[in-house]
Structure formats: structure tokens, C-alpha cells
C-alpha positions in Angstrom: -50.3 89.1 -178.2 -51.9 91.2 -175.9 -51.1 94.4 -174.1 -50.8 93.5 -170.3 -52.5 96.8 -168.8 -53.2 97.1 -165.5 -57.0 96.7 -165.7 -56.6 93.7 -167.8 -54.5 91.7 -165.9 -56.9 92.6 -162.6 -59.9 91.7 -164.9 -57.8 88.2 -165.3 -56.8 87.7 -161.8 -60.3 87.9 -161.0 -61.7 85.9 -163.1 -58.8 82.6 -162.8 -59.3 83.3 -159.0 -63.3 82.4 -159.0 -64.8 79.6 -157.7 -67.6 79.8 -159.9 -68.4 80.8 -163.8 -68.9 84.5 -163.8 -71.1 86.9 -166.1 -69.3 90.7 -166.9 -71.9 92.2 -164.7 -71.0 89.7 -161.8 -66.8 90.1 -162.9 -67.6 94.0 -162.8 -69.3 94.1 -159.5 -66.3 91.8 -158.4 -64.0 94.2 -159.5 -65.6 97.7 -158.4 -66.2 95.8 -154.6 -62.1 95.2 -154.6 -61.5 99.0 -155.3 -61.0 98.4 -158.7 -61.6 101.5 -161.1 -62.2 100.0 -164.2 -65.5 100.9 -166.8 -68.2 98.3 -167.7 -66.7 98.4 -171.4 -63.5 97.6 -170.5 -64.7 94.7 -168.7 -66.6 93.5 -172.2 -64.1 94.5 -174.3 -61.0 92.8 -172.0 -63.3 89.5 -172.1 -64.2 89.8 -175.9 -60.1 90.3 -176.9 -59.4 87.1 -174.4 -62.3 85.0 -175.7 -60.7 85.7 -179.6 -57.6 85.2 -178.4 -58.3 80.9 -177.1 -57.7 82.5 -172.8 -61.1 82.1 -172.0 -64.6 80.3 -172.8 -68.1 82.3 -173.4 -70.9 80.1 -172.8 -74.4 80.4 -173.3 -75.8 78.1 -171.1 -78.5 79.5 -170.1 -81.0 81.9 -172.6 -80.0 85.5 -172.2 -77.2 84.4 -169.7 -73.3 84.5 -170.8 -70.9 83.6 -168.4 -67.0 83.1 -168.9 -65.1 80.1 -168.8 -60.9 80.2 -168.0 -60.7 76.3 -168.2 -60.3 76.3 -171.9 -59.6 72.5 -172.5 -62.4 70.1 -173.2 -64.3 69.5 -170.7 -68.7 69.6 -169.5 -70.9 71.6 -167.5 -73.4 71.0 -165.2 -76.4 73.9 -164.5 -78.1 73.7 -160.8 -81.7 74.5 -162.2 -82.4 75.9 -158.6 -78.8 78.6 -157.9 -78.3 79.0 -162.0 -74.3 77.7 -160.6 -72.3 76.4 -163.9 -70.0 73.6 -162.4 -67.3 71.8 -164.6 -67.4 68.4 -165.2 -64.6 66.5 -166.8 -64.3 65.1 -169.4 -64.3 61.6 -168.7 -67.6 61.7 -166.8 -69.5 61.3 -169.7 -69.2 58.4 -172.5 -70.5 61.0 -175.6 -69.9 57.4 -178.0 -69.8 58.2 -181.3 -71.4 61.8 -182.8 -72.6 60.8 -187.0 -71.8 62.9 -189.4 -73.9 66.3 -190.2 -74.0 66.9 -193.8 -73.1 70.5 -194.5 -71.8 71.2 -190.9 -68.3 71.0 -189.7 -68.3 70.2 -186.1 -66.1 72.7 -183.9 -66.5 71.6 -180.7 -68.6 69.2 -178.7 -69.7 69.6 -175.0 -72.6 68.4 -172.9 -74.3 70.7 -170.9 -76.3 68.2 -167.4 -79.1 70.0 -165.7 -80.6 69.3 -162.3 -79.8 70.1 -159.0 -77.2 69.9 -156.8 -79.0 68.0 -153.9 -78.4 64.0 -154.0 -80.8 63.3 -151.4 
């Protein structure tokens, strides 16, 4: 259900083609250093319509930071407090157990968000 432009499917090439999470300004600056001519609202408006339309993830992980998701099945994230890098985590690496019941709240979705850093040593 959506209109494969040009720019659009660019915007998604980039974006399933990352090896990291990206922001619109980062996709943008992505796009405009690979010659792409493409305006700053169609890059928010292209990830809005594939946000709505289940393609893609928009998560606030961080406060006043959105980046963009294209793994869309469940899975976690991990935030390097030190590089601000999202990294995926699957599923199965963390036992969640058993969530209780919220009264007056219908749970949508449930994901765990680590923090750290990425040195072991």
C-alpha cells in the first residue's frame, strides 16, 4: 500500500543497508553524501508512512533522540552509554519471566532496553 517512488525506495535501501540504528538527520546526511536529492521532509514523512504502515520501528531510546528500526520482529536493544550505538539484541537473551497485569492498561508491546558499554574488559 504504498507508492514506490524513487526517493522512497532510496530512503529504504539506505536504511535496510545500515549497520547501525539511524536518526532522519543521520538517514538524510546518508542520503545527500550518496548524491541523493531528496528534502529533509520527505525523509520524515517517508519514515512516518513506513512506521504506520508495520516496515519499520521508531524508538525513543534515548531523551530527545529517535532513531529507526527495520528489524520489526520482537526483539531488545542495547545503548553504549559512551558512542550513543543502539545494538539489537535478540530475543532470547533475556528471560523477561512473567509481566502482572496493569489495571487500566492494555500492554502493546514489551522490550527491554540494556545500557552500558560496549568494552568487556
Amino acid at each position: 500500500g504504498i507508492q514506490p517512488t524513487a526517493q522512497r525506495r532510496r530512503i529504504a535501501a539506505v536504511l535496510l543497508s545500515a549497520p547501525q540504528h539511524m536518526s532522519a538527520e543521520q538517514l538524510l546526511a546518508q542520503l545527500v553524501a550518496d548524491g541523493a536529492r531528496v528534502s529533509k521532509a520527505t525523509v520524515y514523512n517517508t519514515l512516518n508512512l513506513l512506521v504506520r504502515k508495520g516496515l519499520l520501528r521508531e524508538l525513543a531510546l534515548a531523551e530527545g533522540h529517535v532513531v529507526f528500526d527495520p528489524r520489526v520482529e520482537p526483539h531488545h536493544h542495547f545503548v553504549d552509554d559512551q558512542t550513543g550505538e543502539v545494538r539489537d539484541l535478540p530475543w532470547a537473551a533475556v528471560d523477561v519471566g512473567r509481566v502482572a497485569p496493569l489495571p487500566g492498561y492494555r500492554i502493546r508491546e514489551l522490550q527491554v532496553v540494556l545500557r552500558g558499554t560496549g568494552d568487556a574488559g
